[in-house]
C-alpha positions in Angstrom: 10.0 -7.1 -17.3 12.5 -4.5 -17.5 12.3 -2.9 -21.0 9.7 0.2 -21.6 7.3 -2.2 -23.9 4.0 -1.1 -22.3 2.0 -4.5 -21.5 -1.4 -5.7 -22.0 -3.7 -3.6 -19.5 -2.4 -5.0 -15.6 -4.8 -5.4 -12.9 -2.8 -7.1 -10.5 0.5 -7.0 -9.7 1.5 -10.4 -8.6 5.2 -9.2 -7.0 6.0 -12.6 -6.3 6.2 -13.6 -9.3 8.9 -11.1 -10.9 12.2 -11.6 -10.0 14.2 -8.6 -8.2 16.8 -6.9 -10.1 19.7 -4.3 -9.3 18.4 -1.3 -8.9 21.0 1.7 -8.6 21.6 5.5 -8.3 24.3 7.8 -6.7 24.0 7.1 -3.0 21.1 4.4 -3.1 22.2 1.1 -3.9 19.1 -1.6 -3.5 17.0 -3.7 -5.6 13.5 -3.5 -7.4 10.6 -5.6 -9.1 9.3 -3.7 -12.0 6.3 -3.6 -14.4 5.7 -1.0 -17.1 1.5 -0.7 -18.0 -0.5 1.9 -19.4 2.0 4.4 -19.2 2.4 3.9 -15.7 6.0 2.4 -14.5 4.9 0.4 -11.1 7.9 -0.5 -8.6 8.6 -2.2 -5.5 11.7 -1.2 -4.3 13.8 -2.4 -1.5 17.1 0.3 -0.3 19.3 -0.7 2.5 19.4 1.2 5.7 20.6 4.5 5.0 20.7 4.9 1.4 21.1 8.5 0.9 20.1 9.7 -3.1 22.8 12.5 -4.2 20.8 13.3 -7.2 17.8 15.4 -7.5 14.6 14.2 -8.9 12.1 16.3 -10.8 9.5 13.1 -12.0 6.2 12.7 -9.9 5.8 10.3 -7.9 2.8 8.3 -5.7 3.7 5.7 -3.5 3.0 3.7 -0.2 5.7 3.0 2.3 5.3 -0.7 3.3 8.5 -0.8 5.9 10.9 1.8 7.3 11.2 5.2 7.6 13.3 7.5 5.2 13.0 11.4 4.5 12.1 13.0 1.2 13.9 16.0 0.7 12.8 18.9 -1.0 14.5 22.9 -1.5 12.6 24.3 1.1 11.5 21.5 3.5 11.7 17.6 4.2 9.2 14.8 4.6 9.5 12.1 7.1 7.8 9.1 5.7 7.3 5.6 7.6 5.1 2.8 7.4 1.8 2.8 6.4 2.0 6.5 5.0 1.3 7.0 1.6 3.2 10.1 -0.8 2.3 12.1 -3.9 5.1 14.0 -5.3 4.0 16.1 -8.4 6.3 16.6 -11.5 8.7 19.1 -11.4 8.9 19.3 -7.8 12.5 18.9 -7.1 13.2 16.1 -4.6 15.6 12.8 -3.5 15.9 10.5 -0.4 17.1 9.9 2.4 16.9 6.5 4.3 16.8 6.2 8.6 19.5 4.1 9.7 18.3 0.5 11.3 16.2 -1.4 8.8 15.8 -1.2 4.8 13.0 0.7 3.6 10.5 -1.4 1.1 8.2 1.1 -0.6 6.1 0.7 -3.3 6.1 3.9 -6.1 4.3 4.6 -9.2 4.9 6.9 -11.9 4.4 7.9 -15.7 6.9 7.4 -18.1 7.6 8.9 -21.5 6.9 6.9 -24.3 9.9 5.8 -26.4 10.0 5.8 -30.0 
């Protein structure tokens, strides 16, 4: 489901069941599974090996890194994250991504979205 219609209130998540879709932005290339529910947009993303975002980010984030290891890049410091580490990146906080060369990184990411009219 990949327009911003919120659905019915989601409890589970049942990944398997939604089909991966393209999923692009300068310098990160990969693929995601997407639900949009109350307010939240829920992702699992899969980047290949190396992906490196150009663009900064200034949306919070939360999310749970399920396999490799990439780097979140702030102004004035970096992140290493790998598996089994979770993140919480508050809005505003200006950020991208970097990925470790080797394996993809498959990371699971929440975050609000605006409402559209």
């Amino acid at each position: 489901m990949t327009t911003e219609t919120e659905t019915a209130a989601v409890v589970g998540v049942d990944f398997d069941q939604i089909p991966w879709e393209k999923w692009q932005k300068p310098g990160a290339e990969g693929r995601v599974k997407l639900v949009y529910t109350q307010g939240l947009r829920v992702r699992l993303m899969e980047l290949p090996a190396g992906f490196d975002e150009h663009e900064w980010c200034l949306r919070g984030h939360q999310g749970y890194v399920l396999q490799g290891e990439f780097t979140i890049h702030f102004e004035d410091r970096s992140v290493p994250c790998r598996p089994g580490m979770g993140f919480v990146i508050p809005d505003g906080e200006k950020h991208r991504s970097q990925g470790a060369e080797g394996e993809p990184t498959v990371v699971y990411v929440v975050d609000k979205v605006v409402p559209t009219v």
